[in-house]
ZADO-1210 file (C-alpha; in nm, 4 decimals, padded with zeros to 6 digits):
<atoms>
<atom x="-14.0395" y="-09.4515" z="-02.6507" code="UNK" pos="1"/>
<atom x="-13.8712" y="-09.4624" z="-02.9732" code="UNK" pos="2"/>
<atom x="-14.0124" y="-09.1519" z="-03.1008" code="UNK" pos="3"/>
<atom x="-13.9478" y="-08.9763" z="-02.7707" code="UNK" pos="4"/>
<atom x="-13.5856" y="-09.0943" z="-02.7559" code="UNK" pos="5"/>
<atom x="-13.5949" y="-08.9336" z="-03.1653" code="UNK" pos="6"/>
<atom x="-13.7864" y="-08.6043" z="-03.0120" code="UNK" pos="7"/>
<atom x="-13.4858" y="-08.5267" z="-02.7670" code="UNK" pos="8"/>
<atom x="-13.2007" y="-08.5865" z="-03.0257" code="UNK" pos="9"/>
<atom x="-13.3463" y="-08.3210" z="-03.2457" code="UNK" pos="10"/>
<atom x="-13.4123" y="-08.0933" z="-02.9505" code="UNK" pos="11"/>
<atom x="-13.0226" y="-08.1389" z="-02.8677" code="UNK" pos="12"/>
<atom x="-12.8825" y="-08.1157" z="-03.2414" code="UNK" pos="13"/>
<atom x="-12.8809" y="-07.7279" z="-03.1795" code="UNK" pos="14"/>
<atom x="-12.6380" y="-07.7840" z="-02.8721" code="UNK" pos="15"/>
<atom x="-12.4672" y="-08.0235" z="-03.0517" code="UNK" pos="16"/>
<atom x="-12.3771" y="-07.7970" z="-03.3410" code="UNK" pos="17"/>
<atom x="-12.2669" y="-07.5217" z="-03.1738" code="UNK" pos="18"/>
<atom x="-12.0092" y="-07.7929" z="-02.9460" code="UNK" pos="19"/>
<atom x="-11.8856" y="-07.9212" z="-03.2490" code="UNK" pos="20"/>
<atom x="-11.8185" y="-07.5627" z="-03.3722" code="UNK" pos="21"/>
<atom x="-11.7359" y="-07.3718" z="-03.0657" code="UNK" pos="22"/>
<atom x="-11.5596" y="-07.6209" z="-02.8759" code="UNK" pos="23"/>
<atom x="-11.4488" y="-07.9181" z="-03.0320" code="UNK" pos="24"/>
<atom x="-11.2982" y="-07.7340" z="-03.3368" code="UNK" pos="25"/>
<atom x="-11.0482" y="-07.4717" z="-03.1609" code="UNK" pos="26"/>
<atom x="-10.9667" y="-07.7495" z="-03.0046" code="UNK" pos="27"/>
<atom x="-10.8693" y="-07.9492" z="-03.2408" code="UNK" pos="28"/>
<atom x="-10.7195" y="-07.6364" z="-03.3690" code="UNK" pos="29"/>
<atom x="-10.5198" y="-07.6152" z="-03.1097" code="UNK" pos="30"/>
<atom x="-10.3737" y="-07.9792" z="-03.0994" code="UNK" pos="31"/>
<atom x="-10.3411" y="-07.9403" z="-03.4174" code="UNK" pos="32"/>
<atom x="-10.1242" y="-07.6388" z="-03.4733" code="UNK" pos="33"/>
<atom x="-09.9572" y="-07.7226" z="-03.1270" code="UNK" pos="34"/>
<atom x="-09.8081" y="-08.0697" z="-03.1756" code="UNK" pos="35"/>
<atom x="-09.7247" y="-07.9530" z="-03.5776" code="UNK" pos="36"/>
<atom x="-09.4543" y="-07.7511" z="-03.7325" code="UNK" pos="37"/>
<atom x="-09.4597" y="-07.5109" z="-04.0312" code="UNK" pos="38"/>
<atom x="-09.4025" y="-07.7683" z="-04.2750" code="UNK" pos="39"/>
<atom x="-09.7156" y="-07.9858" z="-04.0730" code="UNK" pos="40"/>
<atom x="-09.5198" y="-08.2531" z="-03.9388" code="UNK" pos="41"/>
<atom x="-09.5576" y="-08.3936" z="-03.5899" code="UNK" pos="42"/>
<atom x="-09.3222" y="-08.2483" z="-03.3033" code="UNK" pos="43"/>
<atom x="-09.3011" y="-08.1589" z="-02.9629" code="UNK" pos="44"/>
<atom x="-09.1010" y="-07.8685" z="-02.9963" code="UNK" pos="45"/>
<atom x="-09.3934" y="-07.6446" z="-02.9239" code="UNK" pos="46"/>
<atom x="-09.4532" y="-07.7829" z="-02.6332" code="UNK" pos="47"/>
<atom x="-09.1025" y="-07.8317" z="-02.4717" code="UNK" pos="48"/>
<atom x="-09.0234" y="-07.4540" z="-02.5221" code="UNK" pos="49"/>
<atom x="-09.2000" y="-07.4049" z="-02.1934" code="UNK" pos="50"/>
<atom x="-08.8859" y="-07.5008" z="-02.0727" code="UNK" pos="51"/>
<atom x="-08.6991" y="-07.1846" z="-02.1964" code="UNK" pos="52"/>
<atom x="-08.6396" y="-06.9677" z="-01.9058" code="UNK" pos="53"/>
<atom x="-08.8602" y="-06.6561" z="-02.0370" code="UNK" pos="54"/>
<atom x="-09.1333" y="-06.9359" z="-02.0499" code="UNK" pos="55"/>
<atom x="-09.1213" y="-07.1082" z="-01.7764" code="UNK" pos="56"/>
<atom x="-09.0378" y="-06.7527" z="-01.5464" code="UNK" pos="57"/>
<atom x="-09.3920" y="-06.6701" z="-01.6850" code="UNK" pos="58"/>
<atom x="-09.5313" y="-06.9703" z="-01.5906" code="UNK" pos="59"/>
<atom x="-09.4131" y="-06.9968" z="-01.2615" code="UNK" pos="60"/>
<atom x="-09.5608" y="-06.6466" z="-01.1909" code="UNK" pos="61"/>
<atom x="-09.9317" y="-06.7240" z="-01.3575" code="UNK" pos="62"/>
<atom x="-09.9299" y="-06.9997" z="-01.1197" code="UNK" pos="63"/>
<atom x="-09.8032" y="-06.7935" z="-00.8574" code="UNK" pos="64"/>
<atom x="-10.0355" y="-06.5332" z="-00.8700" code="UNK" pos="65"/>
<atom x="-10.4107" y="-06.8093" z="-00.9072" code="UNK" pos="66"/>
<atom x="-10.2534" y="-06.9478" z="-00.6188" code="UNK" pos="67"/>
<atom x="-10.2577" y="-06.6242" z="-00.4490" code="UNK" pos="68"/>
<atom x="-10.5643" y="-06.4841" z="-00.5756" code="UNK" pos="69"/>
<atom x="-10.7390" y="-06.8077" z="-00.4997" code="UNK" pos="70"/>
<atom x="-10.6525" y="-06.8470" z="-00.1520" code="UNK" pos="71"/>
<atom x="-10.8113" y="-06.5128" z="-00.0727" code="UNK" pos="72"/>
<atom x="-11.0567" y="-06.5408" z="-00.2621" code="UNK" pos="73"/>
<atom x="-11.0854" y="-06.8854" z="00.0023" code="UNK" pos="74"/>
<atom x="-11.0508" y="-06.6536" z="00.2650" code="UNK" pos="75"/>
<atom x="-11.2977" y="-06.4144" z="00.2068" code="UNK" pos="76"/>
<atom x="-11.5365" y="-06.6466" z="00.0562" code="UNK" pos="77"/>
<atom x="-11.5633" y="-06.8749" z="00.3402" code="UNK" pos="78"/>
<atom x="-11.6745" y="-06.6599" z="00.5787" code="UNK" pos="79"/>
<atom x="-11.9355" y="-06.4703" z="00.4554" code="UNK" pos="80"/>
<atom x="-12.0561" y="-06.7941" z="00.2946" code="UNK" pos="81"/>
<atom x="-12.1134" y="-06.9240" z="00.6331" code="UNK" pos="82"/>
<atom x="-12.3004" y="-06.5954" z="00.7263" code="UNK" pos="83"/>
<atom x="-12.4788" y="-06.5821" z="00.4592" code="UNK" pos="84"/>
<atom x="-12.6018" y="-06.9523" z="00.4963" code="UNK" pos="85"/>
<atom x="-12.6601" y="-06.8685" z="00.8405" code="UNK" pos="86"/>
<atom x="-12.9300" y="-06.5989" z="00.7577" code="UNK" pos="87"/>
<atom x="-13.1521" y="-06.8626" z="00.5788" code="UNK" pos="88"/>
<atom x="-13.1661" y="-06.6323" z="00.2458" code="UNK" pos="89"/>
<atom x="-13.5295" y="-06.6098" z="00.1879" code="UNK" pos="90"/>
<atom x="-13.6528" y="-06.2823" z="00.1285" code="UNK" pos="91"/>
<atom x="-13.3354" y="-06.1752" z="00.1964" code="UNK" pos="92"/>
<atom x="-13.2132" y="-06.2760" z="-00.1379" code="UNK" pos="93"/>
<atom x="-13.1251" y="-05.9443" z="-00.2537" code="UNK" pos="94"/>
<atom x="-12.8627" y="-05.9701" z="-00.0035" code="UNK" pos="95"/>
<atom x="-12.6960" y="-06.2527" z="-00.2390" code="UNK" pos="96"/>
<atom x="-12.7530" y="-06.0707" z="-00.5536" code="UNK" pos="97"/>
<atom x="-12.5325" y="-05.7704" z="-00.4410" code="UNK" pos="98"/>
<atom x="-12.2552" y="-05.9751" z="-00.4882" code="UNK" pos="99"/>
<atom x="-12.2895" y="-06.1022" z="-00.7828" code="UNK" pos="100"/>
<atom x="-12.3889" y="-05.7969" z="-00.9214" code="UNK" pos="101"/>
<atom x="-12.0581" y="-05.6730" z="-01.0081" code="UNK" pos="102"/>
<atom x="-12.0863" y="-05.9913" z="-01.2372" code="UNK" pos="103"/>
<atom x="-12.3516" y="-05.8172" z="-01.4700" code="UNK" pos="104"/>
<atom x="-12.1045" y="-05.5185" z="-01.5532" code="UNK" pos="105"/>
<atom x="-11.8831" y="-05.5914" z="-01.8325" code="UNK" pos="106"/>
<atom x="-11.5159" y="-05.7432" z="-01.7396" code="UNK" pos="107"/>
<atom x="-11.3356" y="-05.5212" z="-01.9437" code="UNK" pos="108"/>
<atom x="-11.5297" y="-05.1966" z="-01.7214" code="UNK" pos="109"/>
<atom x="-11.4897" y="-05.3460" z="-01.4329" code="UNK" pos="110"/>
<atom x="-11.0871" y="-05.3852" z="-01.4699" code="UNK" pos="111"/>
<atom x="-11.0664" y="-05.0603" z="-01.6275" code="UNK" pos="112"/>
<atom x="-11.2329" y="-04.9351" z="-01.2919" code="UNK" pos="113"/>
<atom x="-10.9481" y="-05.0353" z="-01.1418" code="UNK" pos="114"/>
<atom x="-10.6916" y="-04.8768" z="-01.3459" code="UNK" pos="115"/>
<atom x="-10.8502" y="-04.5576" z="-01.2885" code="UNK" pos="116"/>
<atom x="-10.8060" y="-04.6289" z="-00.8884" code="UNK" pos="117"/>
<atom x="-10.4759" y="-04.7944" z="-00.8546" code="UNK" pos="118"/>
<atom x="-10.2824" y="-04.5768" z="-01.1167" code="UNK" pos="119"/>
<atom x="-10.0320" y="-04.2908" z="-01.0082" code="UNK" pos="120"/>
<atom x="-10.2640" y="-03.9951" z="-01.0443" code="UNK" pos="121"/>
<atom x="-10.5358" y="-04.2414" z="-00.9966" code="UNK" pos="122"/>
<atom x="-10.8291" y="-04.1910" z="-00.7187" code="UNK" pos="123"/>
<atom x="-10.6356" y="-04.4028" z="-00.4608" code="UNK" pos="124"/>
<atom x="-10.3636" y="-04.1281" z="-00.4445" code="UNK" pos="125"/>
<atom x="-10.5612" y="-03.8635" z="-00.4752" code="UNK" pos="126"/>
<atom x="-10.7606" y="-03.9550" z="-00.1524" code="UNK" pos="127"/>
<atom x="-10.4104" y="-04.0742" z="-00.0344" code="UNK" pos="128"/>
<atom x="-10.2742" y="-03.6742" z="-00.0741" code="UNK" pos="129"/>
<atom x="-10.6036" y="-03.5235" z="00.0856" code="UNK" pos="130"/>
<atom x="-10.5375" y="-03.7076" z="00.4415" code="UNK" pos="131"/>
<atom x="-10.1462" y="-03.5798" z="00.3711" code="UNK" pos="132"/>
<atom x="-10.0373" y="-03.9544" z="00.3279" code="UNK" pos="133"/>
<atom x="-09.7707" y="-04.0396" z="00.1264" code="UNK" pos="134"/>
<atom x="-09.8923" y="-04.2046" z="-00.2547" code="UNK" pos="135"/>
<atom x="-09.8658" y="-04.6419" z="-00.3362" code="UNK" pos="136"/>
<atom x="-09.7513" y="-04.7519" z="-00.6625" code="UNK" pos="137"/>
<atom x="-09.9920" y="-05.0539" z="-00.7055" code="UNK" pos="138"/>
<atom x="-10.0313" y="-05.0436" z="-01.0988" code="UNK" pos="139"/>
<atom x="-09.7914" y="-05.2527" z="-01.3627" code="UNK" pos="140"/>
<atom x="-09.6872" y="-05.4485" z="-01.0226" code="UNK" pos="141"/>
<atom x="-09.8130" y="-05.8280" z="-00.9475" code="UNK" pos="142"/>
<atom x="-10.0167" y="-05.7022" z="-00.5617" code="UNK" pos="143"/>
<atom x="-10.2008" y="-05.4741" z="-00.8734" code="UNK" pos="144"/>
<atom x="-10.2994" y="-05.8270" z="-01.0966" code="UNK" pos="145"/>
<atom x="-10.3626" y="-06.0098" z="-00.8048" code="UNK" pos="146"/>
<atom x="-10.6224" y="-05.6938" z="-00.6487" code="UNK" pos="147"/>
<atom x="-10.7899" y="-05.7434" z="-00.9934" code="UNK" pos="148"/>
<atom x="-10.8249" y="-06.1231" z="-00.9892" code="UNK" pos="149"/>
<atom x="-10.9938" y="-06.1431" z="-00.6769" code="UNK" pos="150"/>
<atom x="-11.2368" y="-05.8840" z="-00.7292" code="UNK" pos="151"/>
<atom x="-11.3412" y="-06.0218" z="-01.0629" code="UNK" pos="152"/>
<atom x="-11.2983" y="-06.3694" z="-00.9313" code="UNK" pos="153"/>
<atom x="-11.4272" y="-06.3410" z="-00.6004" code="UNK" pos="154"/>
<atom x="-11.7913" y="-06.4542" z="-00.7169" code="UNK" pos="155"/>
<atom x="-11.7447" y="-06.7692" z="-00.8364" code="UNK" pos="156"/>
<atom x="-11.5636" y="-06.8947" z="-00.5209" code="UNK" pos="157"/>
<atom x="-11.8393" y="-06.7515" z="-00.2982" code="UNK" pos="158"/>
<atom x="-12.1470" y="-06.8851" z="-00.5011" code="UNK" pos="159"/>
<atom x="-12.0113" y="-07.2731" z="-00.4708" code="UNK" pos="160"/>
<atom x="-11.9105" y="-07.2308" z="-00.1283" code="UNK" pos="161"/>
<atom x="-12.2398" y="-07.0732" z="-00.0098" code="UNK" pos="162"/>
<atom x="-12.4611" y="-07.3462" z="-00.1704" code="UNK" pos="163"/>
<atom x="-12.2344" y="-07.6210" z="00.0166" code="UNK" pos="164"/>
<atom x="-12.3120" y="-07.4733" z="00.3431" code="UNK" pos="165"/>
<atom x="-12.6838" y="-07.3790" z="00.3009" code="UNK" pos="166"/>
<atom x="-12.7573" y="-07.7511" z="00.1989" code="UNK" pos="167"/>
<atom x="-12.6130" y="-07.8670" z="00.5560" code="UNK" pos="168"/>
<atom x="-12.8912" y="-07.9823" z="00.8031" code="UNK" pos="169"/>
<atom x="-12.9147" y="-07.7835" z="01.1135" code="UNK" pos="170"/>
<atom x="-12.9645" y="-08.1568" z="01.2491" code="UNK" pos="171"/>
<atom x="-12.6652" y="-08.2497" z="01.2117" code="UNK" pos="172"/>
<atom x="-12.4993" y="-07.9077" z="01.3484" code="UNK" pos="173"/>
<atom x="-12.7125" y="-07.9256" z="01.6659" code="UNK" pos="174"/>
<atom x="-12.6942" y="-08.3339" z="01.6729" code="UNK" pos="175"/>
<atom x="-12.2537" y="-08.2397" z="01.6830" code="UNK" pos="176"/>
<atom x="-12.3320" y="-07.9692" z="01.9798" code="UNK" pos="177"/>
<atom x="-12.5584" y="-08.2185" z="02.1834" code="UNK" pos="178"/>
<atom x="-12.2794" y="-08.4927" z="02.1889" code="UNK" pos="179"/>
<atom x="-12.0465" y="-08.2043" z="02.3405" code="UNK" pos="180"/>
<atom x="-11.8710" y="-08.0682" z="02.0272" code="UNK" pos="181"/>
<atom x="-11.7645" y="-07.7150" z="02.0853" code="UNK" pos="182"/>
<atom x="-11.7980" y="-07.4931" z="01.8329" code="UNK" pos="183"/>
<atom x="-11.4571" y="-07.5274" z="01.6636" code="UNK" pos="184"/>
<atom x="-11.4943" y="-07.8637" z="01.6837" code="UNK" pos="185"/>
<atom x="-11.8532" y="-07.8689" z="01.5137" code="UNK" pos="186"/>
<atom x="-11.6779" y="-07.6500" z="01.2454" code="UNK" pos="187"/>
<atom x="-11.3560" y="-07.8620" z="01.1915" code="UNK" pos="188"/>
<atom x="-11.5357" y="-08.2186" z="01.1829" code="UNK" pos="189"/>
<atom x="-11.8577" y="-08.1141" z="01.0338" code="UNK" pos="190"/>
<atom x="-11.9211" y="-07.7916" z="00.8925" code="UNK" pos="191"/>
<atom x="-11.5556" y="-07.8080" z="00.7227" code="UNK" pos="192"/>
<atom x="-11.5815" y="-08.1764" z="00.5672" code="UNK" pos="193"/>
<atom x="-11.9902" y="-08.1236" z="00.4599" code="UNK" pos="194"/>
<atom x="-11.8454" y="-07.7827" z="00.2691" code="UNK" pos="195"/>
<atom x="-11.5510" y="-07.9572" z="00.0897" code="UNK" pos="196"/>
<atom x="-11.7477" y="-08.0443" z="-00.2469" code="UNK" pos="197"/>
<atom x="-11.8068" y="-07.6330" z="-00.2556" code="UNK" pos="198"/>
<atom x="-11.4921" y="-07.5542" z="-00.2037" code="UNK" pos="199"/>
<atom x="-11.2945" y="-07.7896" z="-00.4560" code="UNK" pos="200"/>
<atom x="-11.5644" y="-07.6757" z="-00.7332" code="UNK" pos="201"/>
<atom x="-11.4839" y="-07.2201" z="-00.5554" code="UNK" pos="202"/>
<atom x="-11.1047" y="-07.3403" z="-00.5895" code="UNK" pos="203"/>
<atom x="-11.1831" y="-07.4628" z="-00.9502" code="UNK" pos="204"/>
<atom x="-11.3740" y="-07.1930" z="-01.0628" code="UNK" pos="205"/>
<atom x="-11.1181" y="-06.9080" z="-00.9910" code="UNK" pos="206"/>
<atom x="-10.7998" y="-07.0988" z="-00.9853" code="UNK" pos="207"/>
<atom x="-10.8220" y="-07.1767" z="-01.3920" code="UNK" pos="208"/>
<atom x="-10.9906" y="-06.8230" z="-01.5024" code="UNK" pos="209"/>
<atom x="-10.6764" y="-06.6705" z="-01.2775" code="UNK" pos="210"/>
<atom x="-10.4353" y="-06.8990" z="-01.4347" code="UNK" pos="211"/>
<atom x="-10.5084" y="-06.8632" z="-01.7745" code="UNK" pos="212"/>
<atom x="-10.6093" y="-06.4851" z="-01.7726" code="UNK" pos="213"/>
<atom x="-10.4535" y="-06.2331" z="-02.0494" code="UNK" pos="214"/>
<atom x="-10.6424" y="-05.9318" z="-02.0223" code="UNK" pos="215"/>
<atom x="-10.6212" y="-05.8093" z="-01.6677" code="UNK" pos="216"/>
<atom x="-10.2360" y="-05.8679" z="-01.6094" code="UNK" pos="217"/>
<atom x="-10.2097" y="-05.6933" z="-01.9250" code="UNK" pos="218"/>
<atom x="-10.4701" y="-05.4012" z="-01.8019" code="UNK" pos="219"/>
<atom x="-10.3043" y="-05.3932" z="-01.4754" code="UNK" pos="220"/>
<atom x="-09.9716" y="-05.5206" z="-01.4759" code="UNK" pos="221"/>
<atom x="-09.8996" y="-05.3578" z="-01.8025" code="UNK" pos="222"/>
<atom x="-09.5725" y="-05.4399" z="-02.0068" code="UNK" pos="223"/>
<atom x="-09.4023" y="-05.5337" z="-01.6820" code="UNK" pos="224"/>
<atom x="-09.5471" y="-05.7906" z="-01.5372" code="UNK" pos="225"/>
<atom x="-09.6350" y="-06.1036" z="-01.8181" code="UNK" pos="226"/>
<atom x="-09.8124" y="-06.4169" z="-01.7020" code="UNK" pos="227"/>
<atom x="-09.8294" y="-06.7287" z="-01.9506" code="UNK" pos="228"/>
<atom x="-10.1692" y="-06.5589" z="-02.0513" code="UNK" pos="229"/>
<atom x="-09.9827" y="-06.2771" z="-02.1724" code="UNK" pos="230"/>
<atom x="-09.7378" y="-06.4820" z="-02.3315" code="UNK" pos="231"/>
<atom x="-09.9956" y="-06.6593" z="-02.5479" code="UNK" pos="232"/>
<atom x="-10.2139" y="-06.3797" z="-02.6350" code="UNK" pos="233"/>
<atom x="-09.8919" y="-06.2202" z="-02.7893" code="UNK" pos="234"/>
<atom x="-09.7596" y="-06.5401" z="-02.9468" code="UNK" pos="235"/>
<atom x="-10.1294" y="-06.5590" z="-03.1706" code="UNK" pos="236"/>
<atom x="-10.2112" y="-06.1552" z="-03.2372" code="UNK" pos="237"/>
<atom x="-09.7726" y="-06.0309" z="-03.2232" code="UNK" pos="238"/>
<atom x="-09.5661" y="-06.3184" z="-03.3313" code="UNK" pos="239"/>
<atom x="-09.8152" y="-06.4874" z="-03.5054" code="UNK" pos="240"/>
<atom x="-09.6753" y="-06.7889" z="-03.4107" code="UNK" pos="241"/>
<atom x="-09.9967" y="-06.9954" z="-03.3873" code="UNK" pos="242"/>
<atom x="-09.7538" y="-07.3123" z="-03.3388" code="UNK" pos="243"/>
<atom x="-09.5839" y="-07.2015" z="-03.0404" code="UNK" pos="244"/>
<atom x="-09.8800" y="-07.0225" z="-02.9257" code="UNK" pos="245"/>
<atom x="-10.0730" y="-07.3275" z="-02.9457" code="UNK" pos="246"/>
<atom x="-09.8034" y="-07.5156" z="-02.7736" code="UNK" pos="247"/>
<atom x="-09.8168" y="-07.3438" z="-02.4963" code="UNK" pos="248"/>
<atom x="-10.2325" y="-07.3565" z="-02.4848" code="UNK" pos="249"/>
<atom x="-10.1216" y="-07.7609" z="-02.4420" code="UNK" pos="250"/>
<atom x="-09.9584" y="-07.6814" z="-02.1643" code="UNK" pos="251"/>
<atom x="-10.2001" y="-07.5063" z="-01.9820" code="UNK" pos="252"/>
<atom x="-10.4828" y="-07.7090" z="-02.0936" code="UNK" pos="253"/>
<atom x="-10.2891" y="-07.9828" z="-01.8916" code="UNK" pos="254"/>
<atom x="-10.3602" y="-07.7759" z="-01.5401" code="UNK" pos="255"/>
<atom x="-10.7790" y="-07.8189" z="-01.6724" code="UNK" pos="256"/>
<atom x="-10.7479" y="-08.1214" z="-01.7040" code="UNK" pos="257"/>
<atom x="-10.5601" y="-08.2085" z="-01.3964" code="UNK" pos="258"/>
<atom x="-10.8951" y="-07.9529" z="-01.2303" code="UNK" pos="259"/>
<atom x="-11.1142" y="-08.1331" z="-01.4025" code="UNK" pos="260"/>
<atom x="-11.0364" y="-08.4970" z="-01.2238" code="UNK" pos="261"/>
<atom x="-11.0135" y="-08.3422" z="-00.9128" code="UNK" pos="262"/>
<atom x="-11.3244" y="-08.2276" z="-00.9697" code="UNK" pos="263"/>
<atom x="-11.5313" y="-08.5630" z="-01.0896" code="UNK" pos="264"/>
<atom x="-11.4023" y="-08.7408" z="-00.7904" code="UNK" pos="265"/>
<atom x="-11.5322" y="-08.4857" z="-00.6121" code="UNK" pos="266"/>
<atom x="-11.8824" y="-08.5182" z="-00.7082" code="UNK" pos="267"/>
<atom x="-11.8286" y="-08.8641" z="-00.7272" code="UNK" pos="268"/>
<atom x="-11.8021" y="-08.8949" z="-00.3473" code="UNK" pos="269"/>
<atom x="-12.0487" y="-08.6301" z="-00.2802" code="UNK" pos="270"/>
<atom x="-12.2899" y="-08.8423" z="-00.4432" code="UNK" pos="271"/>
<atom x="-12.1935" y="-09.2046" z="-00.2665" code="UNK" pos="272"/>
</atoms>
């Protein structure tokens, strides 16, 4: 037992290491660097400048936009997780993979696909001018960031939600239809309640990448539009600022964390 109990630490050293290094360190980075000044005394200054107007507009608008891009996501997920549960993937699995296959293609490529459709001269208005119908201005505007959340996004809420529903016992469906539950009934008191552990960990999953996302506001909301992302990305590589840049990681490492407990009680209930 002993010697088994010694086997598995040294099989999990190699994980260990590379948490220490790739995870525990940046953070520590970051708290360090964020609650510190030049001189390396303690403040809060960092922290409170979220409070600044330019700051908190940018905030306000990251969480703005994951709220939006989430709830579609929601919308779109839902659905074709339930028809997708509904077909009993078996040999039909390849039906699954196609989407998540947009997930194997680099992120980078896969926004830049999108700058190529939604720009002025892009292929959007191009197809637009053929049928003689007047061009939309999509890129550098929020609908633009949003459009580019959701498609990279979109996976992650649909994968959760869809393994929810498939685990649900026909049973209990057809036990809720026997009693005399109609079917928006079935699907509001048991289909809905059975999913909810799916959909907290969908809403998790694209919520916090959306949130905390740099690179495609910046692809596709250009100099215009700047999210908190945006904000911080320029604070460490512009200003270099790590302090303030830092700072503000704090604050948005306080919305994970706030995810994160929402999401152990979750599971907790799911398994009582």
């Amino acid at each position: 037992m002993l010697k088994s109990a010694k086997t598995s630490r040294l099989l999990a050293s190699p994980y260990l290491a590379w948490a220490f290094i790739f995870i525990l360190v940046p953070l520590g980075m970051i708290l360090y660097y964020g609650l510190t000044d030049d001189a390396g005394a303690f403040t809060l200054q960092n922290i409170t400048y979220i409070a600044k107007p330019a700051y908190f507009k940018s905030l306000l608008l990251a969480l703005e936009l994951g709220v939006i891009s989430t709830v579609i996501c929601f919308l779109l997920a839902y659905p074709l997780g339930m028809i997708l549960a509904g077909m009993k993937l078996g040999r039909h699995e390849f039906i699954l993979t196609l989407f998540i296959l947009p997930m194997w293609m680099n992120f980078l490529l896969r926004t830049l696909t999108w700058m190529t459709l939604l720009e002025r001269k892009g292929v959007l208005n191009d197809i637009l001018g053929l049928l003689h119908l007047p061009p939309v201005y999509i890129i550098n505007t929020p609908a633009a960031i949003v459009i580019g959340m959701v498609y990279n996004f979109l996976p992650f809420m649909i994968l959760p939600i869809y393994n929810s529903l498939s685990k649900i016992d026909d049973n209990v469906i057809n036990a809720a239809r026997d009693l005399g539950a109609d079917p928006l009934q079935t699907f509001l008191r048991v289909t809905l309640p059975l999913s909810v552990p799916g959909i907290i960990s969908g809403i998790t999953m694209v919520f916090i990448p959306a949130l905390t996302t740099f690179a495609i506001s910046a692809m596709l909301g250009g100099s215009k539009v700047l999210l908190i992302g945006n904000v911080i990305e320029q604070e460490f590589t512009v200003a270099y600022d790590w302090h303030l840049g830092s700072g503000m990681s704090i604050i948005l490492m306080l919305f994970i964390l706030i995810n994160m407990v929402i999401s152990s009680v979750s599971d907790r209930k799911e398994a009582g």
